[in-house]
C-alpha positions, -999 to +999 in steps of 0.1 A: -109+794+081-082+794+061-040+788+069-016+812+077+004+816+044+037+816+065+031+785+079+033+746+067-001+735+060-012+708+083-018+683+053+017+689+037+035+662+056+063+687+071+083+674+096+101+701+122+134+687+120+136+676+085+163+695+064+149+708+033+183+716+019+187+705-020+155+693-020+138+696-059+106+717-063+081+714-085+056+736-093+016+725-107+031+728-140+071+714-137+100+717-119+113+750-107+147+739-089+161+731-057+158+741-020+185+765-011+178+773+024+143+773+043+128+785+077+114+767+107+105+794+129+069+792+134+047+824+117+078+826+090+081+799+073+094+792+037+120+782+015+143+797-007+146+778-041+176+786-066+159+783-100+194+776-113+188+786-153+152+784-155+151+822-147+187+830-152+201+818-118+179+838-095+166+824-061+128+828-051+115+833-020+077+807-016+058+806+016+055+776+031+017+784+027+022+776-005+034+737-002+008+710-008+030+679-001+067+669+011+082+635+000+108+628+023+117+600+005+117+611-028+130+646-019+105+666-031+084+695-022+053+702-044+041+737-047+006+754-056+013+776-075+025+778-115+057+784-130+046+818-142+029+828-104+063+822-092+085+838-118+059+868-114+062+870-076+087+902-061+120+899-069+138+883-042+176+890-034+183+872+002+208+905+013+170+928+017+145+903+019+154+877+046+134+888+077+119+922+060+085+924+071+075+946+041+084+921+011+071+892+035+036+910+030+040+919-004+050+882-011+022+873+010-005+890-011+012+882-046+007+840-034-022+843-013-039+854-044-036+819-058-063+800-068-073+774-043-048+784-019-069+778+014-054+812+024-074+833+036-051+865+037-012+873+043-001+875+076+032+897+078+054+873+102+054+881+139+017+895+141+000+864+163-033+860+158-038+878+130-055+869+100-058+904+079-090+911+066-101+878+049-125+872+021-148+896+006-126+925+009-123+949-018 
């Protein structure tokens, strides 16, 4: 069974109380910016990056789901995902989107789609126990 997409995977090394804030992000194929804010609450997590000028000073929204490794040391946060899945993904603008169930799923799907994601299926934040329809759907 796969991990909820809005959730810190076990293996990422995420500490509750650690602040993300202005920590550098790099996606599987180079660096995508910083950590501008993030989310503890359990079920919706994530963080928002500001890409600075990479693409033209916009922020993106990345599930936690979506993390494979945190270097508290280094200040780091490693991503699954490509430069291009991420530029791709919804446009994000924090005024609509913070909290907003419906882009939550839409993100969802857009980065659960990922290659070797471990995800099994978005999970709109604040449905326990729910894991969508999984695998094999059509």
């Amino acid at each position: 069974m796969g991990e909820n997409i809005w959730n810190y995977p076990s293996a990422a090394g995420h500490t509750p109380d650690t602040d993300l804030t202005g920590y550098k992000v790099e996606a599987m194929d180079g660096s995508i910016g910083k950590v501008d804010k993030h989310s503890q609450d359990v079920g919706d997590q994530y963080i928002v990056v500001d890409t600075g000028m990479w693409i033209f000073g916009k922020e993106v929204l990345l599930p936690a789901g979506t993390i494979t490794s945190i270097d508290a040391e280094a200040k780091t946060i490693n991503v699954a995902r490509s430069k291009e899945q991420i530029k791709s993904a919804p446009e994000f603008d924090k005024d609509k989107h913070l909290g907003n169930t419906e882009y939550h799923q839409e993100l969802g799907t857009h980065y659960s789609s990922g290659a070797g994601s471990g995800i099994t299926s978005p999970t709109p934040p604040g449905t326990p126990g729910n894991l969508g329809d999984g695998p094999g759907r059509s």
